[in-house]
C-alpha positions as CSV (number, residue, x, y, z in Angstrom):
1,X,115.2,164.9,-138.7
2,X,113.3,162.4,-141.2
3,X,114.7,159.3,-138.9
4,X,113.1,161.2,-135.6
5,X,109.6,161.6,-138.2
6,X,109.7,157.9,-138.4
7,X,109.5,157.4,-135.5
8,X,107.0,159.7,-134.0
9,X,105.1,157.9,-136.6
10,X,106.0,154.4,-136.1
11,X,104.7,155.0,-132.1
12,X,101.5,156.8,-133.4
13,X,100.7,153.0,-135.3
14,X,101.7,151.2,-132.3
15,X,99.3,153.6,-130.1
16,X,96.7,153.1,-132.7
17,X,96.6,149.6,-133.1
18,X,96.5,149.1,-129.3
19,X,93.2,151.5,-128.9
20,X,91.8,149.4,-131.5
21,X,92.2,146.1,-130.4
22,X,91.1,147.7,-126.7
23,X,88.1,148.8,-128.5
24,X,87.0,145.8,-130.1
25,X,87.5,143.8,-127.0
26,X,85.3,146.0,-125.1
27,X,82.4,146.2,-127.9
28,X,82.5,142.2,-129.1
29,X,84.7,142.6,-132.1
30,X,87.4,139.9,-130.9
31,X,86.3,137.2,-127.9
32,X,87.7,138.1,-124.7
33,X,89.7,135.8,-122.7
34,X,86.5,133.5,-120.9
35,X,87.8,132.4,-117.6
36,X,87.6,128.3,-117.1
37,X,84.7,127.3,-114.5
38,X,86.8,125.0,-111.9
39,X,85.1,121.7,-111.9
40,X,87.7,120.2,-108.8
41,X,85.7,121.2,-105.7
42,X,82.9,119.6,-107.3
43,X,84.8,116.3,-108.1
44,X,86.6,116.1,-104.7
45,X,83.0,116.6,-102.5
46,X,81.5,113.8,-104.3
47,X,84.4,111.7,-104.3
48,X,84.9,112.4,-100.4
49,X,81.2,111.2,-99.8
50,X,80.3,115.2,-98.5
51,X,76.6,116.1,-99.3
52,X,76.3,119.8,-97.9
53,X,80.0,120.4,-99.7
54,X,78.6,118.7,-103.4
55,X,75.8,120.4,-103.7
56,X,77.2,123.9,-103.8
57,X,80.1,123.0,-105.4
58,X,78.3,121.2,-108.2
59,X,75.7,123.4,-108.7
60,X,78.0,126.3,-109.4
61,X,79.4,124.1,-112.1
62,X,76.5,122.5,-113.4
63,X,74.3,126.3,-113.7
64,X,77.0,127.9,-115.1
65,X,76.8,128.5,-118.7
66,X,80.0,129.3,-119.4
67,X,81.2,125.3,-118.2
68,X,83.0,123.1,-121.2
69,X,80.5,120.2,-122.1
70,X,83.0,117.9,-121.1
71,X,83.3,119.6,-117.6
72,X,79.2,119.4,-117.4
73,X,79.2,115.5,-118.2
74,X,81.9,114.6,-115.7
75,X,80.1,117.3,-113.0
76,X,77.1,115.7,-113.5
77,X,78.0,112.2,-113.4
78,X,80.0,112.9,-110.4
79,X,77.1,114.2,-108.7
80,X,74.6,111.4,-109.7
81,X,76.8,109.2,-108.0
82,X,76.3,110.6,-104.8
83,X,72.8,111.1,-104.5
84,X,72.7,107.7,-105.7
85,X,74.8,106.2,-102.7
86,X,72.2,108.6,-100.4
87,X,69.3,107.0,-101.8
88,X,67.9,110.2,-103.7
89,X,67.4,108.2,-106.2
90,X,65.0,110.5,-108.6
91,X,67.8,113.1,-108.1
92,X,70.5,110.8,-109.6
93,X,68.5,109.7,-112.0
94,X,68.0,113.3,-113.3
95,X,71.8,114.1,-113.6
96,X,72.7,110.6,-115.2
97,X,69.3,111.6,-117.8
98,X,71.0,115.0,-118.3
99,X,74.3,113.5,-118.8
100,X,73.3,111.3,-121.3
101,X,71.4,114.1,-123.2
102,X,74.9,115.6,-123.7
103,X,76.5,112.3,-124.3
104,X,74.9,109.0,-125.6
105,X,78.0,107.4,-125.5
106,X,78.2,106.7,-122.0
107,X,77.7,103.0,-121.2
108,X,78.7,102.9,-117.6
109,X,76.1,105.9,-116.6
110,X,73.2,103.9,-119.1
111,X,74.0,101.3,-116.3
112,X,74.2,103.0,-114.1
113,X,70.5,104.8,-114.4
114,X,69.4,101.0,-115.9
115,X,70.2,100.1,-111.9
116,X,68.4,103.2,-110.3
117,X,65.6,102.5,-112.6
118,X,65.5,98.9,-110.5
119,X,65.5,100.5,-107.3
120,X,62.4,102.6,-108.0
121,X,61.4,99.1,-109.6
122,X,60.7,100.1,-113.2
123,X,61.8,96.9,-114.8
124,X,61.3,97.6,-118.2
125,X,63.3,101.1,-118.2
126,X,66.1,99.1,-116.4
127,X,66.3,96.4,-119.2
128,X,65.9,99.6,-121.5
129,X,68.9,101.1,-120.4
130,X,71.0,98.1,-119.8
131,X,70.5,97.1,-123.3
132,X,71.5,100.7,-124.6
133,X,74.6,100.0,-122.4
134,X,75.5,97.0,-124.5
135,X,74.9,98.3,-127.4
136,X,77.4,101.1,-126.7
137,X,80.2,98.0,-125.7
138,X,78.4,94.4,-125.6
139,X,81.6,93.7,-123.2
140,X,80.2,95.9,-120.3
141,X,80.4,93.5,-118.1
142,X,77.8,94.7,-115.1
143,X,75.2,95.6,-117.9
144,X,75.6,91.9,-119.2
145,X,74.7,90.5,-115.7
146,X,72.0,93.2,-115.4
147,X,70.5,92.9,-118.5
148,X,70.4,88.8,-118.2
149,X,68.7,89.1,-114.9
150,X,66.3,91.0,-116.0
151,X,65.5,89.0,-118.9
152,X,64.8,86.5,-117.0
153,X,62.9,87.9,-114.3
154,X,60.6,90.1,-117.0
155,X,60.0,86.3,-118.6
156,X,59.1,84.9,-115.2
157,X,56.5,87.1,-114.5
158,X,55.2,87.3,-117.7
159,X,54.8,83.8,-117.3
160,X,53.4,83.7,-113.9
161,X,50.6,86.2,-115.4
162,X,49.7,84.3,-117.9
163,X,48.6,81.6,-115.8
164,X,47.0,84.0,-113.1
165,X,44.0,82.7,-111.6
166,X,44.0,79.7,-113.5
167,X,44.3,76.4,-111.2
168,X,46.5,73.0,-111.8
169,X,43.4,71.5,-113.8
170,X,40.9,72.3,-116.8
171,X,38.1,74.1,-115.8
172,X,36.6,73.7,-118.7
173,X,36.5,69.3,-117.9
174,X,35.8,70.5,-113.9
175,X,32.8,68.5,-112.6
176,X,33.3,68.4,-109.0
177,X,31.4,71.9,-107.0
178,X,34.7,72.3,-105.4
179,X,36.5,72.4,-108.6
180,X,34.0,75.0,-110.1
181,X,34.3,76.7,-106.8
182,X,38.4,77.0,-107.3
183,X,37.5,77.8,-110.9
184,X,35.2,80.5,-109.9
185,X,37.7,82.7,-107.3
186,X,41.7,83.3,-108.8
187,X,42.6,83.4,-105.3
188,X,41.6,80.0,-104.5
189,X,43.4,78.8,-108.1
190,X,46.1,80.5,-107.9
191,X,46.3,78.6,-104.4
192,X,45.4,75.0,-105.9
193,X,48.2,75.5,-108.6
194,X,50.7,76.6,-105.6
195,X,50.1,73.6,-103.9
196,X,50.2,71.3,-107.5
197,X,53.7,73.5,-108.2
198,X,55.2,72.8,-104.8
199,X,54.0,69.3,-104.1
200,X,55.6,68.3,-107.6
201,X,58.8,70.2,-106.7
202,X,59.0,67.7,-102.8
203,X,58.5,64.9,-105.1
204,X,61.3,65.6,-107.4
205,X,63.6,66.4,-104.3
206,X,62.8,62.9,-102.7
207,X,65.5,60.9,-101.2
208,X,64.2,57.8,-102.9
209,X,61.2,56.2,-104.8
210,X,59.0,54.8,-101.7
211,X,59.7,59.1,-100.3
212,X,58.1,59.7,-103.2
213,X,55.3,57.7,-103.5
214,X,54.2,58.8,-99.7
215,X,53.9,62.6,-100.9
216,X,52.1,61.7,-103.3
217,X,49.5,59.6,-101.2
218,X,49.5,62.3,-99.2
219,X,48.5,64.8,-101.7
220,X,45.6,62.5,-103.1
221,X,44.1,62.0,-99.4
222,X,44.3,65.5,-99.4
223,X,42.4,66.1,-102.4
224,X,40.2,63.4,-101.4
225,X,39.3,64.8,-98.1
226,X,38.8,68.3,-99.9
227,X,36.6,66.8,-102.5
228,X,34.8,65.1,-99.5
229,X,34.2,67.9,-97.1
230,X,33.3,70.9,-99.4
231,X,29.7,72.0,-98.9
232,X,29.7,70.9,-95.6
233,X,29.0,73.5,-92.5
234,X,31.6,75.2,-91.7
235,X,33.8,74.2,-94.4
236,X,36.6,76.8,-95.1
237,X,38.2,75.6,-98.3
238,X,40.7,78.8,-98.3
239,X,41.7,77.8,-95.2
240,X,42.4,74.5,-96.0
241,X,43.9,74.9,-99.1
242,X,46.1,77.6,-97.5
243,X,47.2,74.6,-94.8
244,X,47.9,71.9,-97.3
245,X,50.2,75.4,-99.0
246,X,52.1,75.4,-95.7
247,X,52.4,71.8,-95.1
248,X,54.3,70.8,-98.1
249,X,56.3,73.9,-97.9
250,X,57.4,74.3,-94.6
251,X,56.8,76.9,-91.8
252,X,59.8,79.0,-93.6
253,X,57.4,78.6,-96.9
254,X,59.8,76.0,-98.9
């Protein structure tokens, strides 16, 4: 009789604990199982290049809250890549931002931006990013070519700016009207030190000295005739400096 008492009682517990664990389950006392967000279809419809299949895919990953960071990242990335090889650029350029947000450590995808920066041609945020890449691993080898390309192109035309408008001579020694005249207009010295720049580089790439010596005869009749002519009637020194430009250089400009 007291054995059949246990075990009325013993089932009573079990009963008991089972309403209560249902209980706090359905009120918030324990987590409830939290079913995973599948990030696959999202991976294979960017890997398989499809647009209208990515985009829904993705999105239901990427807006879910309930999606693992790590899931996020890799949807995100994932998704940046194909608007990026569809030339919506601005698009990949917000996933790759968001993915860096929730991961700084990311050096392909800081090259990856660093590049679509380029193609909207904002050098200075591409050099920006490519130099966070190497930070992150200074043996990335893309952001190492990246980065030193752009070094050198930001240096180029911050060099080519600072000699903007100036001409191949002082102004401040220029006694000649056509010299002040160059002096006086950045088009037309920007043009005289094209034709100084490029007539130096034909001499330098002359087959021999005497090749060399008639360029250069030919540039100081040149200036000779300019120096000659300007004032006269119907003088158009823009128009013949822009001649003498495509005379040394070629009809294909070098």
């Amino acid at each position: 009789m007291r054995f059949q008492k246990l075990i009325q009682l013993s089932g009573a517990v079990a009963l008991s604990a089972l309403s209560l664990g249902a209980a706090r389950a359905a009120t918030g006392g324990e987590p409830a199982a939290v079913a995973q967000v599948d990030i696959a279809p999202c991976l294979a419809a960017s890997a398989a290049d499809d647009m209208d299949k990515a985009n829904s895919t993705c999105a239901a990953v990427i807006d879910n809250e309930k999606t693992a960071k790590g899931d996020l990242v890799r949807a995100l990335i994932a998704r940046g890549a194909l608007y990026a090889r569809h030339d919506q650029v601005d698009r990949a350029i917000a996933d790759d931002s968001r993915a860096l947000q929730l991961d700084s450590g990311l050096a392909d995808i800081f090259n990856a931006r660093g590049e679509l920066w380029l193609r909207k041609g904002d050098k200075p945020k591409a050099v920006q990013d490519f130099g966070a890449a190497l930070k992150i691993d200074p043996n990335h080898e893309k952001a190492k070519a990246n980065h030193k390309a752009m070094a050198r192109e930001l240096e180029r035309i911050g060099a080519q700016m600072a000699v903007a408008g100036k001409p191949s001579f002082n102004c401040r020694s220029a006694a000649r009207a056509v010299e002040k005249a160059i002096c006086g207009n950045r088009e037309l010295a920007d043009l005289d030190r094209e034709i100084f720049g490029s007539n130096a580089r034909v001499i330098r790439e002359a087959r021999n000295p005497a090749e060399a010596k008639a360029l250069q005869r030919e540039q100081d009749e040149y200036i000779a005739r300019r120096n000659a002519a300007f004032g006269r009637p119907g003088y158009d020194l823009k128009k013949v400096m822009q001649e003498r430009l495509q005379r040394i250089n070629g009809v294909d400009g070098y």
